[in-house]
Backbone as CSV, one residue per row, in Angstrom:
resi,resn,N_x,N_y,N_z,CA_x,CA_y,CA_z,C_x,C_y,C_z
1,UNK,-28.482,41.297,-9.972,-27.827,40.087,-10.475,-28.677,38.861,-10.108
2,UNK,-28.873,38.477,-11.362,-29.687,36.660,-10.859,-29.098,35.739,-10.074
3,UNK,-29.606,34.899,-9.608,-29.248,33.570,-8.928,-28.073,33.012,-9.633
4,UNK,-28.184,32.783,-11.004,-27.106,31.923,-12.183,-26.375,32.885,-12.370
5,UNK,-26.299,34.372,-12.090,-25.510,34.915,-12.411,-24.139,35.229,-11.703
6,UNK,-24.838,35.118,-10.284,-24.162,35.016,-9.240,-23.412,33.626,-8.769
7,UNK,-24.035,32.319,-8.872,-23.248,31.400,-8.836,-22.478,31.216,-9.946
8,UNK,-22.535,31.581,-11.407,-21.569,32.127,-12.027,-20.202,32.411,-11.767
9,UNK,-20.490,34.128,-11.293,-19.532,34.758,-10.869,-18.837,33.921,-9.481
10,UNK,-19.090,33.312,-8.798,-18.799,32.600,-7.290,-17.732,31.480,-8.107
11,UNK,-18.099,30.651,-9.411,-17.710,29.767,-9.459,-16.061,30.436,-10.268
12,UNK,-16.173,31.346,-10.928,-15.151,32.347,-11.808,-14.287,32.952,-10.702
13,UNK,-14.160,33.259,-9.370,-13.520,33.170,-8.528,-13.033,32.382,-7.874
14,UNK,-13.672,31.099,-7.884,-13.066,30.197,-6.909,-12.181,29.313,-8.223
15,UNK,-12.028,29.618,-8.803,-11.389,29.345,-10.357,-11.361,28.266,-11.173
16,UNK,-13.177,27.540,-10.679,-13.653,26.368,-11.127,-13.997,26.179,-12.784
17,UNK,-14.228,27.673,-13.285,-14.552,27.909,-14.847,-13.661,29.333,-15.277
18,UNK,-13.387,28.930,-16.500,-12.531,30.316,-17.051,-13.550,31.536,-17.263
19,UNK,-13.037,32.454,-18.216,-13.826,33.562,-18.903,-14.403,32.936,-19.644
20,UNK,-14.685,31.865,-20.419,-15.270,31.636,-21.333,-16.674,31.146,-20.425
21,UNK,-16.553,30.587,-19.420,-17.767,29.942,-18.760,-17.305,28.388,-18.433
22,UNK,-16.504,28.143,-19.168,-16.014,26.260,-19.404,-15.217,25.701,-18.271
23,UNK,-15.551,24.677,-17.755,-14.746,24.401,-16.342,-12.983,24.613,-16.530
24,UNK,-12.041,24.685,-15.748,-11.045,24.857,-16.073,-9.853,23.540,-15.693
25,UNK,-10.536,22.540,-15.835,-10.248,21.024,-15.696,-10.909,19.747,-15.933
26,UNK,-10.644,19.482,-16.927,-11.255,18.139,-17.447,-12.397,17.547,-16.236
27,UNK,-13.455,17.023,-16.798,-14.452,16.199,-15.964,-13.738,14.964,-15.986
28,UNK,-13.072,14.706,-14.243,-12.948,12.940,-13.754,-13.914,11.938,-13.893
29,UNK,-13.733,10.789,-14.309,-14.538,9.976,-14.000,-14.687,9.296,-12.719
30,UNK,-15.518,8.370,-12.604,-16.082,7.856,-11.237,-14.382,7.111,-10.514
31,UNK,-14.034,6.675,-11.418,-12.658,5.378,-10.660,-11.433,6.836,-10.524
32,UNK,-11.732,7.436,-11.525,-10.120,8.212,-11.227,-10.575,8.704,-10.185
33,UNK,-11.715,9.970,-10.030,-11.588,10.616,-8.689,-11.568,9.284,-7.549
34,UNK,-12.084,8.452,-7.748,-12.084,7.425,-6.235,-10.538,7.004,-5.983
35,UNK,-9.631,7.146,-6.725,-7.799,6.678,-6.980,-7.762,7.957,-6.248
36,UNK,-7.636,9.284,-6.652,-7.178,10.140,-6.150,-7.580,10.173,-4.954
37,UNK,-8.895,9.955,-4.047,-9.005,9.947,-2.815,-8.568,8.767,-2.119
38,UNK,-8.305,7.915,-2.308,-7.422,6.735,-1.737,-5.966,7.387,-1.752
39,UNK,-5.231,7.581,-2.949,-4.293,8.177,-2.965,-4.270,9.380,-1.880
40,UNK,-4.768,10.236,-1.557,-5.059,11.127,-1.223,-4.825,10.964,0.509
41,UNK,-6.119,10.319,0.859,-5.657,9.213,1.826,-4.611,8.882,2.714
42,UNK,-4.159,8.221,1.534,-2.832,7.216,2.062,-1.868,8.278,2.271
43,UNK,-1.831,9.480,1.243,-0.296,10.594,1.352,-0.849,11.438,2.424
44,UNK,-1.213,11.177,3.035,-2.011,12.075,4.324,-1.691,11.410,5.679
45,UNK,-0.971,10.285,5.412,-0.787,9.422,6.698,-2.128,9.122,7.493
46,UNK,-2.906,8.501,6.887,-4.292,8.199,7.818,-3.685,6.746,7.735
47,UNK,-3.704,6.240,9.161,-2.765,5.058,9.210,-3.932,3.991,9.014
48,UNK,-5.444,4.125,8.761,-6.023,2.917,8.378,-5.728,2.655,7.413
49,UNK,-5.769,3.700,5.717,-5.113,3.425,4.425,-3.631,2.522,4.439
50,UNK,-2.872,2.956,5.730,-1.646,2.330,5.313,-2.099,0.322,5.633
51,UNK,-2.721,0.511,7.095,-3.162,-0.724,7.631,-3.841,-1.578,6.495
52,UNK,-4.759,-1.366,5.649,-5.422,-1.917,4.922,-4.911,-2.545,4.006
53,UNK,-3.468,-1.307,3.505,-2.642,-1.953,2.416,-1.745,-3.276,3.288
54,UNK,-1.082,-3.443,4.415,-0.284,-4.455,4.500,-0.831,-5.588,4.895
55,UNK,-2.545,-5.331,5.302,-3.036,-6.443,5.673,-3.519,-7.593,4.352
56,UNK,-4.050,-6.275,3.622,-4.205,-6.981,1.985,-2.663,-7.899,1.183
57,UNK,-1.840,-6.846,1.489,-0.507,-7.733,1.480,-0.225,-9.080,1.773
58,UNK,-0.469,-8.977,3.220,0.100,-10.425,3.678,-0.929,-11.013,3.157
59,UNK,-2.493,-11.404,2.408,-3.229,-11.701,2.024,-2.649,-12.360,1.062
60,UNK,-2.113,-11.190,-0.250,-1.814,-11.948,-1.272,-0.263,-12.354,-1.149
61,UNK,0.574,-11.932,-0.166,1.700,-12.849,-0.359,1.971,-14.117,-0.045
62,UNK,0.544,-14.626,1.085,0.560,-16.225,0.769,0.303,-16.778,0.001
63,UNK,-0.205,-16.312,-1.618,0.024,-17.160,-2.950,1.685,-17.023,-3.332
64,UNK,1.764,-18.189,-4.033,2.913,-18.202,-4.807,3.514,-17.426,-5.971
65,UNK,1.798,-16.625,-6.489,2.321,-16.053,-7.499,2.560,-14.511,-7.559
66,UNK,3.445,-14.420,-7.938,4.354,-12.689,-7.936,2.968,-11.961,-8.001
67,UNK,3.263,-10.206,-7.624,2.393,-9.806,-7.168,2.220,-8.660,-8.793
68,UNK,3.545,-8.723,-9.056,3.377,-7.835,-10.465,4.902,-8.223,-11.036
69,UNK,4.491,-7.439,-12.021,6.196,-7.757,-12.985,6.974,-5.877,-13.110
70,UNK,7.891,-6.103,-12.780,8.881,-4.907,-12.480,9.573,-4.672,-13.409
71,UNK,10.248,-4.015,-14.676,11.208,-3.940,-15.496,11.625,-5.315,-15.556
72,UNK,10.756,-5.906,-15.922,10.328,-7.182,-16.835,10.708,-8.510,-16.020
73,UNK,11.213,-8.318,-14.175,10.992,-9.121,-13.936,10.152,-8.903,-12.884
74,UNK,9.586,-10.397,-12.439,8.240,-10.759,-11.283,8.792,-9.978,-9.673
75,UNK,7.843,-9.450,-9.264,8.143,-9.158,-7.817,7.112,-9.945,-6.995
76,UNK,8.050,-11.003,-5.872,7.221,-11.303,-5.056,7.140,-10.856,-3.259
77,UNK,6.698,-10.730,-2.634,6.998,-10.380,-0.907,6.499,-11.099,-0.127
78,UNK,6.939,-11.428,0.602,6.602,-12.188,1.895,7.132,-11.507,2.665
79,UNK,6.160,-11.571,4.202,6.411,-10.750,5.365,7.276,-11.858,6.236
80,UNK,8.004,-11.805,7.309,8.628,-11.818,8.064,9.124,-11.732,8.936
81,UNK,9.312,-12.427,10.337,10.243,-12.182,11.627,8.947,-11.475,12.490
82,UNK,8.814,-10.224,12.350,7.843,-9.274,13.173,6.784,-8.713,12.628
83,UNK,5.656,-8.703,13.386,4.184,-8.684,12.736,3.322,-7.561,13.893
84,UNK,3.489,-6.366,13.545,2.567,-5.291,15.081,1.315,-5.023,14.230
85,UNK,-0.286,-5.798,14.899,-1.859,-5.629,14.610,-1.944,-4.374,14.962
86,UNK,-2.989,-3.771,14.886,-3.609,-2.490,15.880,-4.854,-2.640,15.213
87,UNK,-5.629,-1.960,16.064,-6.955,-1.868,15.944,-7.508,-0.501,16.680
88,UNK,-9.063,-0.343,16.423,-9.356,1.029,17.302,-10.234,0.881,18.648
89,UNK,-10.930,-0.506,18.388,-11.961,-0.802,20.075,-11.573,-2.120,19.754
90,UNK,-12.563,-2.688,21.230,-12.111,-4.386,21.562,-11.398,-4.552,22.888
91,UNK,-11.367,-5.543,23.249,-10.490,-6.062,24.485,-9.263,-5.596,24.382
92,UNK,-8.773,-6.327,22.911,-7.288,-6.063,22.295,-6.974,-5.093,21.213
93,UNK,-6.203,-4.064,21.289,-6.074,-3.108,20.401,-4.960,-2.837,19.998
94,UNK,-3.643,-3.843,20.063,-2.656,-3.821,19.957,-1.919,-5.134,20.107
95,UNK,-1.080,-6.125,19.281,-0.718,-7.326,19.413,0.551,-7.454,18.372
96,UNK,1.738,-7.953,18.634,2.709,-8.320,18.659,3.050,-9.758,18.592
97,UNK,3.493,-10.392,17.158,3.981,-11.479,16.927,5.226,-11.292,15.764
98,UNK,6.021,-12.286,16.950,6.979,-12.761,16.279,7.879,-14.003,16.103
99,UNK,8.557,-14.376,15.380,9.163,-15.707,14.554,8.655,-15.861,12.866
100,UNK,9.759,-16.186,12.543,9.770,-16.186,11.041,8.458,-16.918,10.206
101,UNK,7.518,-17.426,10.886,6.255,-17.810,9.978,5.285,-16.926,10.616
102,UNK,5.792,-16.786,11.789,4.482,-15.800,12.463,3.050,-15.225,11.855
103,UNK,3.929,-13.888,10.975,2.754,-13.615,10.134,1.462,-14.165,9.277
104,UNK,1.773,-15.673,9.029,1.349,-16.481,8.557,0.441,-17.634,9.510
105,UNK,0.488,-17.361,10.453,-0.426,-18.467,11.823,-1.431,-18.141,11.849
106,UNK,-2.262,-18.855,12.098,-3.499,-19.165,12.824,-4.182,-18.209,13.417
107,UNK,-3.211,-17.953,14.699,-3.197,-17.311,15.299,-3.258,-15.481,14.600
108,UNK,-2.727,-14.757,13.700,-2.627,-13.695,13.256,-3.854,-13.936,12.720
109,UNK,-4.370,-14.466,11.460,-6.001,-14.482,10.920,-6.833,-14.273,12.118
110,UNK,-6.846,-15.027,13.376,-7.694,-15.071,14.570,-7.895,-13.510,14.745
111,UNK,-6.908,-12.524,15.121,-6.576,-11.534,15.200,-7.258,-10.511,14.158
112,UNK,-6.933,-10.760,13.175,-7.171,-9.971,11.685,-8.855,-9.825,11.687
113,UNK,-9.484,-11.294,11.880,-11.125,-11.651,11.680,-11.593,-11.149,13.103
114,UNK,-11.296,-10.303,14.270,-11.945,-10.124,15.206,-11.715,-8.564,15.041
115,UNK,-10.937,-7.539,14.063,-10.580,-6.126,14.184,-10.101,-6.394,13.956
116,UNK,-8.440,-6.436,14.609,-7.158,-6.209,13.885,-6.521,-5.567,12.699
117,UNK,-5.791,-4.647,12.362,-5.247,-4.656,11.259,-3.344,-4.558,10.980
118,UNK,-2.671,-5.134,9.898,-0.956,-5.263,10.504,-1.006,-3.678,10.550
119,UNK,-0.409,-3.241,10.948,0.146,-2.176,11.338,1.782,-1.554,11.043
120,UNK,2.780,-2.931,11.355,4.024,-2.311,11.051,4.084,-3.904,10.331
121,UNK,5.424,-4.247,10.204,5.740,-5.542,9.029,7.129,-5.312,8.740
122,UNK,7.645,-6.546,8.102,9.334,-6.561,8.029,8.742,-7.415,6.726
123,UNK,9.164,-7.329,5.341,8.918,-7.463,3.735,10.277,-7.899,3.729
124,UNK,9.900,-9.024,2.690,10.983,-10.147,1.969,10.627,-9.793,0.534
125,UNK,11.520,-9.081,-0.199,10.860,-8.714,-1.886,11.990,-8.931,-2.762
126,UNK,11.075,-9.864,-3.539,11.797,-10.598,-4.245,12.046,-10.349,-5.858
127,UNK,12.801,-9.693,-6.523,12.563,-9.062,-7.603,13.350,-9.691,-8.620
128,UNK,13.324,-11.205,-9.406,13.888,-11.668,-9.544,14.781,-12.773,-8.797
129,UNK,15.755,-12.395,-9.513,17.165,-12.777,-8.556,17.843,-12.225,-7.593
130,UNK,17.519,-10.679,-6.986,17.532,-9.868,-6.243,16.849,-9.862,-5.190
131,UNK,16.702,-9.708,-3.762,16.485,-10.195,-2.568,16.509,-9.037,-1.662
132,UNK,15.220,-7.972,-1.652,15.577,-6.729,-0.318,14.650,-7.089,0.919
133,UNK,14.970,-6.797,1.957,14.233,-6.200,2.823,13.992,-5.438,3.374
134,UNK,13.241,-4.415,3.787,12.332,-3.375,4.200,11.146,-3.631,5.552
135,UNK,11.710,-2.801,6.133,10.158,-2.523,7.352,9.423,-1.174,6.651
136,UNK,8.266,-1.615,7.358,7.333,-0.909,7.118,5.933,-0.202,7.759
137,UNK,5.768,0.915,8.200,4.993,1.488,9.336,4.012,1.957,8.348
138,UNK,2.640,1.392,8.619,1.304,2.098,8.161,1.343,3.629,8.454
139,UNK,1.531,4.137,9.332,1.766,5.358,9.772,1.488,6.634,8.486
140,UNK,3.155,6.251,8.236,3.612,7.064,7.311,4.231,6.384,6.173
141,UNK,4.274,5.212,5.993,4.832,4.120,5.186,5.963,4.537,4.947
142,UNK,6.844,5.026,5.672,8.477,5.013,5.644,9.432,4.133,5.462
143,UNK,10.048,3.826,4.661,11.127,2.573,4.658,12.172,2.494,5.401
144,UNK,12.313,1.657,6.222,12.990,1.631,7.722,13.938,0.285,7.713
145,UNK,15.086,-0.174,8.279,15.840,-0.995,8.112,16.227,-1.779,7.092
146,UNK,16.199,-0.942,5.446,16.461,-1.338,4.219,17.747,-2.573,4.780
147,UNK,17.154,-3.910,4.015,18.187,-4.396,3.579,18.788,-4.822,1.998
148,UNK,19.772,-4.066,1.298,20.199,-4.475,0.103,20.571,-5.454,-0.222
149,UNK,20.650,-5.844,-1.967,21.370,-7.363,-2.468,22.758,-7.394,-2.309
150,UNK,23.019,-8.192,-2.159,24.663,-8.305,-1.892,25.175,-7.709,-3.087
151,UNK,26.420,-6.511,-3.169,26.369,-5.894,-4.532,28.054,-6.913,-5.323
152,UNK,27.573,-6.823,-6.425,28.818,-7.567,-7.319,29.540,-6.438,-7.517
153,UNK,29.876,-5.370,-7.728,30.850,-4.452,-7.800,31.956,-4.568,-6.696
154,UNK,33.339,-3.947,-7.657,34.460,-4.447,-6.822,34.854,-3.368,-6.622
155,UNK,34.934,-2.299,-7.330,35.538,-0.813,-6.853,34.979,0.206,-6.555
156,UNK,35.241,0.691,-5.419,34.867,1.338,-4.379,33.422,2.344,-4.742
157,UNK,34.019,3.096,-5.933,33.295,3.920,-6.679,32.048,3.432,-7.431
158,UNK,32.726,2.047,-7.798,31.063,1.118,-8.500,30.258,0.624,-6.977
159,UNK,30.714,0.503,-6.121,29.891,-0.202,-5.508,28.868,0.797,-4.948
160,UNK,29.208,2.138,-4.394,28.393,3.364,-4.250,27.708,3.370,-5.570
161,UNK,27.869,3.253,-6.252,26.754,3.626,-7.625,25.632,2.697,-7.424
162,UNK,26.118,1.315,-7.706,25.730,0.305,-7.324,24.790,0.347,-5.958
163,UNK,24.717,0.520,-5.150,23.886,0.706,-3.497,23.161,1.464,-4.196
164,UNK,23.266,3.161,-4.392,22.506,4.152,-4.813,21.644,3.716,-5.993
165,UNK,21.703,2.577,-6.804,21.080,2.380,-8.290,19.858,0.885,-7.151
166,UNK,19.779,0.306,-6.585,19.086,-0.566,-5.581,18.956,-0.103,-4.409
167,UNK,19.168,1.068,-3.747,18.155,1.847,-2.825,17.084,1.862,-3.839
168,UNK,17.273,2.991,-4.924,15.812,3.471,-5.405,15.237,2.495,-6.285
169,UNK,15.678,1.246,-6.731,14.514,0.148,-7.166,13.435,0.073,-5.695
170,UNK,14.098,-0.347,-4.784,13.477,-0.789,-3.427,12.982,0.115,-3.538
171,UNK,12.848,1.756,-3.246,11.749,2.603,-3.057,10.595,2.664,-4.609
172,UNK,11.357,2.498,-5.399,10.256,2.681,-6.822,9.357,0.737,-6.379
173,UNK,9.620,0.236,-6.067,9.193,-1.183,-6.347,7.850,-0.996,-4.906
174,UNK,8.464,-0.569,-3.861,7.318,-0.430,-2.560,6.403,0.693,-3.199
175,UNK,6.918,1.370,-3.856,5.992,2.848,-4.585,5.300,1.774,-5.714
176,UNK,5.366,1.235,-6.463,4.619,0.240,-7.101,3.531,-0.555,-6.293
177,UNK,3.833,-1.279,-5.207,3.004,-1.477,-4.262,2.431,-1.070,-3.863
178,UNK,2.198,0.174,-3.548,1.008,1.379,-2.999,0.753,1.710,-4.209
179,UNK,0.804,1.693,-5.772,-0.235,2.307,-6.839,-1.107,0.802,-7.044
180,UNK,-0.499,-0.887,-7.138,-1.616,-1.517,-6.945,-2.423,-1.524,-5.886
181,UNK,-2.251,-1.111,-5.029,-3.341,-1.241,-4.338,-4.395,-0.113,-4.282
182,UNK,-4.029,0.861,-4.057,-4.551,1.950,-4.506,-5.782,1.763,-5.681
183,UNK,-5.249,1.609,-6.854,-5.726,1.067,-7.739,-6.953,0.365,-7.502
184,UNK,-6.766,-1.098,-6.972,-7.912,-1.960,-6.715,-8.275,-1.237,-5.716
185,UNK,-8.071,-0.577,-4.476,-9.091,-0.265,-3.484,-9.983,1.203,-4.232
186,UNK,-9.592,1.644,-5.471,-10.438,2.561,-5.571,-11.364,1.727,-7.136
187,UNK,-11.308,0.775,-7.170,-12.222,0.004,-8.177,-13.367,-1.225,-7.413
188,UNK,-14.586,-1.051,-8.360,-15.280,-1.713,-7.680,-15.470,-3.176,-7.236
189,UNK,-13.985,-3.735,-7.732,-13.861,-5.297,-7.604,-13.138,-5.131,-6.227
190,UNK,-12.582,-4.076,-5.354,-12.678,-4.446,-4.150,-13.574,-4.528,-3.019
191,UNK,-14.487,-3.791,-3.194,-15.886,-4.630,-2.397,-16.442,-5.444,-2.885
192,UNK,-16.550,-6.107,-4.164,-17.037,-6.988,-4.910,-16.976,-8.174,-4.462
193,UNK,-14.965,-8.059,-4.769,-14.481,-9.751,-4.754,-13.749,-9.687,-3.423
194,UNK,-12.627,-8.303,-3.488,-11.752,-8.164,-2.788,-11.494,-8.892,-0.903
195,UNK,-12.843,-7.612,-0.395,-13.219,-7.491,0.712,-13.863,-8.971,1.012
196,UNK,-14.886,-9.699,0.430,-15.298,-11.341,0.930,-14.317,-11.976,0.823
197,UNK,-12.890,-12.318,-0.324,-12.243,-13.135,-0.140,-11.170,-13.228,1.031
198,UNK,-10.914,-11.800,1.434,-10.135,-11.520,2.572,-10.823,-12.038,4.176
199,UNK,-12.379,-11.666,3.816,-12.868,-11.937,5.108,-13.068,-13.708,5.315
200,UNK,-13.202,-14.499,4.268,-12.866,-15.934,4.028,-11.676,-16.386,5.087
201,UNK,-10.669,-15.764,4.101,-9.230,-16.244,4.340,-8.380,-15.877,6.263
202,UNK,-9.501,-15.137,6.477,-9.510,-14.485,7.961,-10.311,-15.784,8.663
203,UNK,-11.006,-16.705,8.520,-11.526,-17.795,8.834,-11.117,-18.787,9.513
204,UNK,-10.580,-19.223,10.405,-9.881,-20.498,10.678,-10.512,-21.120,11.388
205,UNK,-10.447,-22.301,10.888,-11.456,-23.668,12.020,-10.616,-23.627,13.455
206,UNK,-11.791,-23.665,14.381,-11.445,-23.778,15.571,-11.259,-24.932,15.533
């Protein structure tokens, strides 16, 4: 048996090509396979993927403008109350701020531009006229101390529907949040643009 005949046969077992010879799954391109390994990633609990996403977060939730549009209305988030950094070397490898602008000081960029990355976070998401909050652990990105919209249902039976129909926006809407980012971190406008404008905005005049 030849060389080609044999990696052939090697590849017809490991069940990369059919009987015909023809691979047995479409050829990815460059951005999808790079999505799937971010994706990949992140559903693996490698807690830098999660870190990266909430630090990019609080990034763009100090603009004003919504971060995407949801069943046709704008979602915006702002972080909140409690803010846990981590990092892997350094003096400091772990830091804790809190009060309701916190996330937003001086002081946290200082942090962010020396290592740092957020780590856990308390989300203000704004979906409309609708108002949840959610914690959130890079970890495993688990949704932890859901808070719901105040529900307008009056009977007993609507209002359980009601909770159960805005739990899972809140989980489909944070699941929206991890496919944009995802997204841009596996396209090449996040080392492009992404990564310098973040390291900018990490800047603060002494």
């Amino acid at each position: 048996m030849s060389r080609t005949q044999a990696r052939e046969e090697a590849a017809f077992r490991r069940g990369d090509v059919g009987v015909d010879g023809a691979a047995t799954e479409e050829v990815k391109d460059k951005a999808e396979t790079e999505h799937e390994k971010a994706r990949d990633g992140f559903l693996r609990g490698r807690a830098w993927m999660g870190r990266e996403l909430l630090t990019w977060l609080l990034f763009r939730s100090e603009s004003s403008e919504p971060l995407f549009t949801f069943e046709k209305q704008p979602v915006s988030v702002l972080l909140a109350d409690k803010l846990v950094l981590r990092g892997i070397s350094g003096e400091v490898v772990e830091s804790t701020m809190r009060g309701t602008q916190a996330p937003y000081s001086p002081l946290v960029k200082r942090a962010l531009d020396r290592g740092l990355l957020v780590h856990q976070a308390r989300l203000r998401i704004e979906h409309g006229e609708r108002v949840y909050e959610v914690s959130l652990d890079a970890e495993h990105f688990d949704l932890k101390g859901g808070k719901l919209p105040e529900l307008t249902s009056e009977e007993e039976d609507d209002r359980l529907r009601e909770r159960l129909y805005l739990a899972e926006q809140l989980g489909a809407i944070v699941q929206r949040v991890q496919e944009e980012f995802l997204t841009l971190r596996a396209s090449k406008k996040w080392a492009k643009e992404t990564v310098p404008e973040l390291k900018a905005w990490m800047k603060v005049a002494d």
